[in-house]
N, C-alpha and C positions, 0 to 999 in steps of 0.2 A: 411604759412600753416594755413590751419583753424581747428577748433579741436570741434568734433561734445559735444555736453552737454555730451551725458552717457557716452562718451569717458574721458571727463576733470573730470566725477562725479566722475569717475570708477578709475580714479587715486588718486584723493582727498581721498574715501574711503581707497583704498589701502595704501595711505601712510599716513593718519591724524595720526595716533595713533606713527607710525617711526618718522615723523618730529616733534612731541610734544617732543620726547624720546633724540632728537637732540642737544645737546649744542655745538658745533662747526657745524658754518651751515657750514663754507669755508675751508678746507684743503687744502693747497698747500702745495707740498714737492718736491724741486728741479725741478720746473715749470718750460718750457722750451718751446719757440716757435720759429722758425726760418725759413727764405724766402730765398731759398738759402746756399747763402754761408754769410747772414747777420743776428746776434743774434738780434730779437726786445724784447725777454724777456730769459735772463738767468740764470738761473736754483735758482730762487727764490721759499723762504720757507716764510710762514704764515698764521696763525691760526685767522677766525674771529667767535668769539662768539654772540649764542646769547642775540638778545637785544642790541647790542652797537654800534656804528657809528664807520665805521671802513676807515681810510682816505689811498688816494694814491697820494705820493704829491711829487712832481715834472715838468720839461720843460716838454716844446713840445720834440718828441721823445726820453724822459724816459725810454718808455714801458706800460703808467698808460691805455689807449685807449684798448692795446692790450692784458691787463691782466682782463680787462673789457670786453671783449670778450668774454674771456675764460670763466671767471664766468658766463656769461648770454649764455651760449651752445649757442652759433653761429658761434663760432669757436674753432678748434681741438688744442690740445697741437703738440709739437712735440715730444716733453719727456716727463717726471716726473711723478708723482702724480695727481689728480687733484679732490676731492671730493667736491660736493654741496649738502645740507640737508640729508649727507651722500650716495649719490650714485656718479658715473660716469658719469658726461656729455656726455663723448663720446659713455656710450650705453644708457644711459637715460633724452638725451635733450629736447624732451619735454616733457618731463613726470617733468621736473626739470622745466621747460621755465613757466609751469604754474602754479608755485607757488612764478615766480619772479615779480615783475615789474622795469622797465626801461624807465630812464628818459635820452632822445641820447642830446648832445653839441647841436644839433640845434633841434629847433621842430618842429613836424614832424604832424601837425595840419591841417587838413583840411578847405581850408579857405575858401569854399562855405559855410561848415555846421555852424549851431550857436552850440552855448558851449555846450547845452542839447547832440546837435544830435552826438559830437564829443566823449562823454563819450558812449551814446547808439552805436553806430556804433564799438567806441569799445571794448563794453563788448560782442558784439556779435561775433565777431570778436574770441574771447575766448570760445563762444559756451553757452555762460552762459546765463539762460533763459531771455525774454521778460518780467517775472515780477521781478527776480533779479532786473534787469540791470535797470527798472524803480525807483524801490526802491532805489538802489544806486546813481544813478544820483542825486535824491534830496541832500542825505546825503555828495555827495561827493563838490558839487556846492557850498551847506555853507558850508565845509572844506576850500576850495579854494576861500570862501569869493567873489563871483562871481554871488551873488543872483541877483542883479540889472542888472546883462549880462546874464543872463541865455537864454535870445532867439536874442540875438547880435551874430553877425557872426564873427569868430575867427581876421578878420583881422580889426574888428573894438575896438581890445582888443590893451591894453598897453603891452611892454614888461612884464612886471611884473604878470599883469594878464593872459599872455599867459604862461609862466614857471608855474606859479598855477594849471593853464588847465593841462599843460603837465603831471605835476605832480600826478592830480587827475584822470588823463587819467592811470595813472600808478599804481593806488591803485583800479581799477574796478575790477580786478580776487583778491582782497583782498592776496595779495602777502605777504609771509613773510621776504624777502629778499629785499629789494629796493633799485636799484643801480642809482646810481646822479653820469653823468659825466659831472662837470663842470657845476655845475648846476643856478647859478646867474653871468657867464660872462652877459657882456653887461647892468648888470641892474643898477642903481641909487640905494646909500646907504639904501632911505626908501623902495626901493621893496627889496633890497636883507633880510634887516631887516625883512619885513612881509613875505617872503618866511621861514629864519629860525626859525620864529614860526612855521610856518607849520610841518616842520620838527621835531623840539623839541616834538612836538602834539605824532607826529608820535613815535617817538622813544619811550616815555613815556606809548605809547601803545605797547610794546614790538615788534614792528617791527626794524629787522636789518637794518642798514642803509649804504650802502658802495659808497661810495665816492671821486669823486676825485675834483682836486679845484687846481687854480694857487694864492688865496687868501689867503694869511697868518691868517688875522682873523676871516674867517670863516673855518680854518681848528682846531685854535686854538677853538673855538666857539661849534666848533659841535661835535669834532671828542675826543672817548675815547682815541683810540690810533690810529697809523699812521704808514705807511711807507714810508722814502725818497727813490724816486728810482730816476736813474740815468743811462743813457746808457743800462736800459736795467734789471740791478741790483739794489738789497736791498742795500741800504749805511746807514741805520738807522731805525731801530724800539720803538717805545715807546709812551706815553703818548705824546704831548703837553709839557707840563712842565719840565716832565724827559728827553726832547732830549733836548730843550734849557740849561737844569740844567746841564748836560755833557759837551755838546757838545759849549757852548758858555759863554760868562762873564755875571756877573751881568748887566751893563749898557754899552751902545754904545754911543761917541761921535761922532758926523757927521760935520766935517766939509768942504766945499767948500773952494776953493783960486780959481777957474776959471779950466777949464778943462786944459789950456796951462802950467799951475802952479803944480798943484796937484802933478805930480810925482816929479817935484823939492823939495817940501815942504816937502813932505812925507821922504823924507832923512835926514832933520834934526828934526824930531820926533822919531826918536829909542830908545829908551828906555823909552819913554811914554809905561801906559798901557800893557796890558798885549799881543795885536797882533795888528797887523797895515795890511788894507788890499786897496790897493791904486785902485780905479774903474775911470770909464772916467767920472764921474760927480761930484763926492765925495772922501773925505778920511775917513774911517772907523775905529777909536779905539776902542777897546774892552778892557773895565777896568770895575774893581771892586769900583773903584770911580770916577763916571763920571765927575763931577762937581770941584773938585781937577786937575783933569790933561785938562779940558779944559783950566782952570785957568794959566796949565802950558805953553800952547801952547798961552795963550796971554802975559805972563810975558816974552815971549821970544820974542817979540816983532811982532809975527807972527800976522796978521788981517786977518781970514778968511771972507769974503765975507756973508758967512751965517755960525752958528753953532746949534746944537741941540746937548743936552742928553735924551736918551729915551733908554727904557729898552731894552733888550735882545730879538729876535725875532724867530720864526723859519725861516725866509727869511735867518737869520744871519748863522741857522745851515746850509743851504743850503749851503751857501756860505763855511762854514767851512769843509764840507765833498766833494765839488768837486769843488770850487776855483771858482765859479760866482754864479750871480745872479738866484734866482731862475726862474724869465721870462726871455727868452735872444733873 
């Protein structure tokens, strides 16, 4: 859909003064979407405020896609609740769409145009004037650290440099809402690194930031607070640190004996630590003193293969609220 200027203006005016007025940009209350006779989101509650990074974390079919959806009016509920910058998606989608931007799992970049024309094409795209959209593109180009590529054509850009693009493609209608699904798969530690600067930029400039990620340390990194979902449902709400501080021990021992081994071994570790959770590649203790009970699992004359102690993760809570891995 295209959205002529006085149309996008004539909404901006009518609602600058209500979205300023706004501190919960997100309501959901008993959120509800279903295909069928199959729940993909059920009847999930939570509140994202503004200003803060707000995470959805979880596998592949969770529900995190589908409730990403819901929030960027492209798709309808089937139940519940569902408010954005305080209105109705379902009567005011784009009246709501244009004060989001959206960053999709793959990007969606036009790979004839160079970087310039991919930001102009789409701020117009949004209706937003010719000398906007000029001005912005400078600004948005060094945001995106892209100066040197500015007239390079999108498929001669790195990963890294392309999620920058996407992102900056995503800040052209100056959006207050910006939703990242999964937004550094595929990237190498130093671009995932200079993308969450980007971000950090962002947040700091009171833009909301909602997110979703299969990375433990960039949910830990970015995100105020979080939801694990799972099948569909909420299994965990909280900061970072408050869902591990609940939900998990101070430190995790990891040790290997060979995947043929592991459930052998793990039978005479009982009363090690505080839970013992046996996977096809590792054994997992969760203690309060890591380094004490590994010691114990070698006095016993056990040789694991490899061992680590490392702190407590939300990978670990994952595992502790629905019994795997959070990638499976």
């Amino acid at each position: 859909m295209y959205y002529s200027e006085a149309l996008t203006r004539n909404w901006a005016n009518q609602s600058e003064t209500e979205n300023n007025d706004v501190t919960d940009m997100i309501i959901a209350s008993n959120l509800t979407k279903t295909y069928g006779d199959f729940i993909a989101v059920d009847g999930i509650n939570f509140v994202v405020k503004k200003g803060e990074a707000f995470g959805l974390l979880g596998p592949n079919g969770a529900g995190k896609s589908t409730t990403m959806r819901m929030i960027a009016s492209t798709l309808q509920r089937s139940s519940g609740d569902l408010t954005i910058l305080g209105k109705d998606p379902n009567d005011k989608g784009p009246e709501i769409r244009a004060h989001l931007g959206v960053v999709p799992q793959q990007d969606s970049l036009d790979r004839e145009l160079k970087v310039w024309e991919n930001l102009y094409v789409y701020g117009r795209y949004f209706g937003l004037s010719r000398k906007f959209v000029k001005g912005k593109i400078e600004e948005l180009i060094e945001f995106a650290q892209l100066e040197d590529k500015r007239n390079a054509k999108t498929d001669e850009l790195s990963g890294g440099m392309k999620r920058r693009l996407t992102i900056a493609r995503a800040l052209v209608n100056e959006p207050e809402i910006l939703m990242l699904d999964e937004p550094t798969t595929g990237l190498d530690p130093q671009a995932r690194h200079v993308l969450w600067d980007r971000l950090f930029r962002l947040k700091e400039q009171g833009v909301t930031l909602v997110i979703t990620t299969h990375y433990m340390d960039e949910a830990e990194q970015l995100c105020d607070r979080l939801v694990v979902m799972d099948k569909g449902k909420i299994m965990a709400e909280g900061s970072p640190a408050d869902l591990i501080r609940e939900y998990s021990s101070k430190e995790v021992v990891e040790v290997r004996f060979g995947s043929s081994r592991n459930a052998e071994v793990a039978e005479q570790l009982t009363g090690i630590g505080e839970r013992l959770e046996v996977l096809p590649d590792r054994i997992l203790i969760y203690s309060e003193q890591g380094e004490k009970d590994l010691k114990k699992i070698v006095d016993m004359g056990l040789e694991p293969v490899t061992s680590l102690v490392r702190r407590s993760s939300l990978e670990d809570v994952f595992l502790r609220l629905t019994g795997r891995t959070l990638v499976d």
